[in-house]
Backbone as a ProteinNet text record, in pm:
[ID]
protein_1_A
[PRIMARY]
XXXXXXXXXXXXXXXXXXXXXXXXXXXXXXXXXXXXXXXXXXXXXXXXXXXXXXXXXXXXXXXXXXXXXXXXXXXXXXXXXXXXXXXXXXXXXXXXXXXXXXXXXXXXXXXXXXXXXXXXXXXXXX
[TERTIARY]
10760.7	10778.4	10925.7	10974.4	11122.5	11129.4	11294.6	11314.2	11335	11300.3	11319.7	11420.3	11485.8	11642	11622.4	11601.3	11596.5	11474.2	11508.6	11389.1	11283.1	11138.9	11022.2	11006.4	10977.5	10969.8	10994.2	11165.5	11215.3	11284.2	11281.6	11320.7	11469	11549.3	11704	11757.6	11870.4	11962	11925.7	11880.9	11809.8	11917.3	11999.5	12116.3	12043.1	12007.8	11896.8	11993.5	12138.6	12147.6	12168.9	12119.7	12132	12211.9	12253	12369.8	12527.7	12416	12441.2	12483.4	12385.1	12385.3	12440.4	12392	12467.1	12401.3	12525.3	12523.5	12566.8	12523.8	12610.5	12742.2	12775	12958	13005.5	13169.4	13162.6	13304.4	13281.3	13324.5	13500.1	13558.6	13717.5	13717.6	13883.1	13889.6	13841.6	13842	13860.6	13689.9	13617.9	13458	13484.5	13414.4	13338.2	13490.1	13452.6	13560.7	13453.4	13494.5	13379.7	13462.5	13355.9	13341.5	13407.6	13331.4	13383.1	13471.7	13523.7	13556.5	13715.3	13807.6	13925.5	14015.4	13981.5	14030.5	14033.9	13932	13909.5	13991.9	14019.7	14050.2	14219.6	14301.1	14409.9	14425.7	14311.8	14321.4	14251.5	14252.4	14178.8	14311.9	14354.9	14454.9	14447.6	14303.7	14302.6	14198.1	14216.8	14139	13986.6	13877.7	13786	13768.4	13763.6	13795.9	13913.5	13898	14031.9	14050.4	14106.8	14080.6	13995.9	13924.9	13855	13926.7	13976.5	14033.6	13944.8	13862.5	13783.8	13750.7	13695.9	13668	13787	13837.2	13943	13996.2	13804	13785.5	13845.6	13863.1	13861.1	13733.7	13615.8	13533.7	13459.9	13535.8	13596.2	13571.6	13448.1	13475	13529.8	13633.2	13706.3	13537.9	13473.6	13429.6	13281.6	13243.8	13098.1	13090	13224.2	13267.1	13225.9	13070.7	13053.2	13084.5	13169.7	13206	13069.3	13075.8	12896.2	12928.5	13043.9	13034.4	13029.5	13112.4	13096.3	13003	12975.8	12926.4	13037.2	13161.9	13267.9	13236.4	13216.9	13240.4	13123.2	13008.5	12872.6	12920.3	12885	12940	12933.7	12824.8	12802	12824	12864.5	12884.2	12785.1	12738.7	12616.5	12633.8	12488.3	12440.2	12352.8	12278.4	12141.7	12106.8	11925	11938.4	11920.4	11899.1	11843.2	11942.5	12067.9	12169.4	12285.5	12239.5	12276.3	12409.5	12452.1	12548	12649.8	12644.7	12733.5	12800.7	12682.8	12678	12790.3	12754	12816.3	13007.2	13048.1	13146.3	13197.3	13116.4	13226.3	13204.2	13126.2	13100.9	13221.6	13188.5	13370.6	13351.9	13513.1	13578.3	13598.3	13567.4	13669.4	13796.3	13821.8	13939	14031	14124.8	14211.9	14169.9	14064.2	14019.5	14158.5	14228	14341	14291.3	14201.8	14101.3	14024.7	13941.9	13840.3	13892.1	14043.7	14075.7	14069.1	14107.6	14177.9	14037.1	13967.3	13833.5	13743.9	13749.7	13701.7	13842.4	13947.3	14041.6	14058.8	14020	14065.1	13901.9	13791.5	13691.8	13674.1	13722.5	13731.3	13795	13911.7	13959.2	13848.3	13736.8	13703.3	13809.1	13877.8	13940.9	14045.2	14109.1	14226.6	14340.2	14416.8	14534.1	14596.1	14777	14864	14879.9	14850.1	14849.3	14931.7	14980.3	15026.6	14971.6	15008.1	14891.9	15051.7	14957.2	14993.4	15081.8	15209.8	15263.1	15209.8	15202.6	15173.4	15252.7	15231.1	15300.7	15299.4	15388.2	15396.2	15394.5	15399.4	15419.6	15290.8	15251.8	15058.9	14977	15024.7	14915.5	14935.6	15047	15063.7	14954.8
14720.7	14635.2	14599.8	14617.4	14588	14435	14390.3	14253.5	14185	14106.9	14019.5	13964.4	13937.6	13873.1	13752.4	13644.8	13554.8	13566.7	13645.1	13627.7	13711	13646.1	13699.3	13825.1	13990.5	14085.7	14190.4	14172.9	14256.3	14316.7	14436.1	14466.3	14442.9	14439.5	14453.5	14511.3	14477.1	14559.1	14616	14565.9	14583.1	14595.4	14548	14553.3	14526.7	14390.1	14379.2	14196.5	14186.8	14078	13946.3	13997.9	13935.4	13914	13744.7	13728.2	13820.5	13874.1	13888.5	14055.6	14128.4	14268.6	14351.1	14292.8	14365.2	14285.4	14258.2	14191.6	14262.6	14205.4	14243.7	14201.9	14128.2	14118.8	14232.5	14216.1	14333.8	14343.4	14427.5	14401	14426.7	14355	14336.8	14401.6	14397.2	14443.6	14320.1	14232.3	14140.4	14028.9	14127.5	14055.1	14068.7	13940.6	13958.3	13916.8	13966.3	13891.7	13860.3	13686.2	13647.9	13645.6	13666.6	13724.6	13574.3	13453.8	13301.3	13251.1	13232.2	13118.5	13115.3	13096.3	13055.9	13156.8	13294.1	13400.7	13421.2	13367.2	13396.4	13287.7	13171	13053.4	13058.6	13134.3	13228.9	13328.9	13354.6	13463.6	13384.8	13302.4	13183.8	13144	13186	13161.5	13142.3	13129.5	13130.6	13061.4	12939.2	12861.1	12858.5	12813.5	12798.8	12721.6	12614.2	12470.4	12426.2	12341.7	12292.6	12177.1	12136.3	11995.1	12036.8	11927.5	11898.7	11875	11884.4	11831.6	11751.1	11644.1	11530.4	11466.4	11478.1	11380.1	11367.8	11496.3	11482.1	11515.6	11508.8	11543.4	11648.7	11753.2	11889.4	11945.1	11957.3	12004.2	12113.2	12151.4	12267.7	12393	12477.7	12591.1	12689.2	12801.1	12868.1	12942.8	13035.4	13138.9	13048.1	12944.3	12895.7	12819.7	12751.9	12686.6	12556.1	12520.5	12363.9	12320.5	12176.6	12077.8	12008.8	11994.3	11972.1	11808.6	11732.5	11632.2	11554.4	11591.6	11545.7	11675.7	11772	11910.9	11929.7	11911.9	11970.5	12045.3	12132.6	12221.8	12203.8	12105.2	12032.8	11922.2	11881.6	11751.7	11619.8	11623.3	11495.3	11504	11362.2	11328	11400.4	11401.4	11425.2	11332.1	11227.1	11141.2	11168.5	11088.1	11063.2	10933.6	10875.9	10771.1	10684	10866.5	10772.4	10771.5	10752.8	10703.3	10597.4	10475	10353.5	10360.8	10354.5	10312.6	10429	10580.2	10658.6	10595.9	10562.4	10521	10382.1	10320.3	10179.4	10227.6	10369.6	10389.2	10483.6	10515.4	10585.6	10527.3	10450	10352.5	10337.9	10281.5	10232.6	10098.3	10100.6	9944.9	9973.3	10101.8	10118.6	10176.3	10249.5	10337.4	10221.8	10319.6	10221.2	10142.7	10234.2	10188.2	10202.7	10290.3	10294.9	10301.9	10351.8	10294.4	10162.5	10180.2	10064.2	9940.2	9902.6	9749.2	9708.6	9774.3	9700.9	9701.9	9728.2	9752.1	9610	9535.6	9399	9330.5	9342.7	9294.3	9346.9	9433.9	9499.5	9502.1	9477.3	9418.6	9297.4	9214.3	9083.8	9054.9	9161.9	9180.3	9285.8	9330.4	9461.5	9578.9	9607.8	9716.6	9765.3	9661.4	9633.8	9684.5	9800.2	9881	9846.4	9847.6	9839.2	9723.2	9602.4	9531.7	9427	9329.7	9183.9	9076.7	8965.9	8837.4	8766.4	8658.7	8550.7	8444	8441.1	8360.3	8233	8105.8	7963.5	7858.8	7810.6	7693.5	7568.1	7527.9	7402.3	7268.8	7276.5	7125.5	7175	7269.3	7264.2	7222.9	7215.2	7149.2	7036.8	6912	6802.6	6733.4
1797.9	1914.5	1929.7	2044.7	2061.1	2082.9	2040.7	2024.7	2188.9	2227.5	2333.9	2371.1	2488.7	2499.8	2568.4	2507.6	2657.6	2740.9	2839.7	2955.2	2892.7	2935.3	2863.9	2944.3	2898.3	2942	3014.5	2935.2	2916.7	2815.2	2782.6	2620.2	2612.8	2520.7	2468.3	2523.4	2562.8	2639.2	2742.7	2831.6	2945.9	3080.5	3103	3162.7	3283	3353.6	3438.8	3479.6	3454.3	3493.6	3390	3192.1	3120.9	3101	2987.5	3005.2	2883.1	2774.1	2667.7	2674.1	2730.8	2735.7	2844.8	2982.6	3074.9	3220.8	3311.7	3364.8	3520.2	3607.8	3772.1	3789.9	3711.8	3743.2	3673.1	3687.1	3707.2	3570.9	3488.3	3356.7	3335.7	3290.7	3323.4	3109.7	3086.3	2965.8	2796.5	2862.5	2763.7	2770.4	2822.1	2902.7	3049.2	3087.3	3204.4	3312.6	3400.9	3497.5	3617.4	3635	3701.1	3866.2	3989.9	4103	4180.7	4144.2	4226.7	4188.8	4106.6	4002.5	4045.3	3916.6	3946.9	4040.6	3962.9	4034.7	4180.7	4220.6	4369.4	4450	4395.2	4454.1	4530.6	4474.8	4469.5	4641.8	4665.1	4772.2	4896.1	4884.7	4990.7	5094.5	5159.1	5269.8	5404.1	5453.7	5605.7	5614.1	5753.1	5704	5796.9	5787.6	5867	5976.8	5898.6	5999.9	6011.7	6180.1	6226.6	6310.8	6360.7	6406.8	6542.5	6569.7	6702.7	6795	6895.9	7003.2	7052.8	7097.8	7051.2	7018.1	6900.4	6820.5	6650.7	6677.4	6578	6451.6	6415.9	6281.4	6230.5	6109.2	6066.5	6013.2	6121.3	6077	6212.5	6298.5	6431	6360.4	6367.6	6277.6	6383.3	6350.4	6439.1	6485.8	6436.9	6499.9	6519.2	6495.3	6523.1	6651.4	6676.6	6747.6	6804.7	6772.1	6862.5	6731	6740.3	6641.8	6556.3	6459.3	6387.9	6423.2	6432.5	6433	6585.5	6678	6824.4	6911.3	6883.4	6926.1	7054	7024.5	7160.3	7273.7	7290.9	7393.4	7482.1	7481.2	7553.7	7605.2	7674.6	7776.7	7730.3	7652.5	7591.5	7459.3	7391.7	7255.6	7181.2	7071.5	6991.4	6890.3	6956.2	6883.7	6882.5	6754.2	6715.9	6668.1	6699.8	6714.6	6559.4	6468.4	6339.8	6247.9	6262.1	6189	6311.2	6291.2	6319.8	6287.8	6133.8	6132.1	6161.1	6171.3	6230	6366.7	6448.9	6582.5	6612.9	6493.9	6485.3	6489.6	6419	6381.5	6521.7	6517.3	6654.3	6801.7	6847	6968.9	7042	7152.4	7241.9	7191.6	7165.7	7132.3	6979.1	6907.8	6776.8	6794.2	6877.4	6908	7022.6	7052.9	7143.5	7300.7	7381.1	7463.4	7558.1	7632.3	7702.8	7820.9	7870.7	7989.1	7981.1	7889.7	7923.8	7925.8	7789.1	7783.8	7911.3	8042	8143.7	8312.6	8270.4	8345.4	8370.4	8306	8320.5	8394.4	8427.8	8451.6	8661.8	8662.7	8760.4	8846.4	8749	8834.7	8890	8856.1	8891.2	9031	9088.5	9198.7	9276.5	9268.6	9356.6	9284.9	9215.2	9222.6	9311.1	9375.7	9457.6	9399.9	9478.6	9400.3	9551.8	9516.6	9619.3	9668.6	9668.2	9741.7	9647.9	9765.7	9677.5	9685.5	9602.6	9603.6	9707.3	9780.2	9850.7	9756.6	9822.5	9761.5	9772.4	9623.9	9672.1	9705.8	9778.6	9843.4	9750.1	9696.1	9595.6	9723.1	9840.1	9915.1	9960	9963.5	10039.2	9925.1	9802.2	9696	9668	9739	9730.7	9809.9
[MASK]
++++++++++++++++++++++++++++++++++++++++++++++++++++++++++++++++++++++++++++++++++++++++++++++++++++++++++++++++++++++++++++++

C-alpha cells in the first residue's frame, strides 16, 4: 500500500497541487517562486481606480465606469435607504452649499435680480 500525503486519496508524489511534492506554481531554482506575493507587487504600475468627478472619491474604475459610490454617469445620486448613516454623511448641508447657502435669502424677496431697494427717509420716520 502506498504512503499518503496529506490529502486523503491520493498516493505520494502525486503532483496534483500538493504542497510537498509538486505543485501548480511554477518552480524557480531555489523552490517555489510564488505567482501573488511580493514579486508581483513590483510590476503593479497602472492604476484602476480614479477620482470621481462627483462625488470625489477614488473609487471611478477606468474600464467599469459607473462610480460604486455616487453611480456617476446616471442622473441621480445612488442612495439606499438601508444605510442611514451613509445618507447622514453625504446629505446637503455637509459640503459647502455654494448654491443652496443663499436660497432662503433670495426667497424672501420672490427672487428679485436687478433691481434696487428704496431709499429711507430718516424725517418720514419721525
Amino acid at each position: 500500500m502506498s504512503k499518503r500525503c496529506g490529502r486523503v486519496g491520493w498516493p505520494q508524489g502525486h503532483r496534483r497541487g500538493c504542497h510537498r511534492h509538486g505543485s501548480t506554481a511554477a518552480k524557480g531554482i531555489g523552490g517555489f517562486v510564488g505567482t501573488k506575493g511580493t514579486g508581483s507587487f513590483g510590476k503593479r504600475r497602472n492604476k484602476t481606480h480614479t477620482l470621481c468627478i462627483r462625488c470625489g472619491r477614488r473609487s471611478f474604475h477606468l474600464q467599469k465606469s459607473p462610480c460604486p459610490s455616487c453611480g456617476y454617469p446616471a442622473a441621480r445620486i445612488r442612495k439606499y435607504n438601508w444605510s442611514v448613516k451613509a445618507i447622514r454623511r453625504k446629505t446637503t448641508g455637509t459640503g459647502r452649499m455654494r448654491y443652496m447657502r443663499h436660497v432662503p435669502r433670495r426667497f424672501k424677496s420672490n427672487f428679485r435680480e436687478g433691481t434696487e431697494a428704496a431709499p429711507r427717509n430718516r424725517a418720514a420716520a419721525n
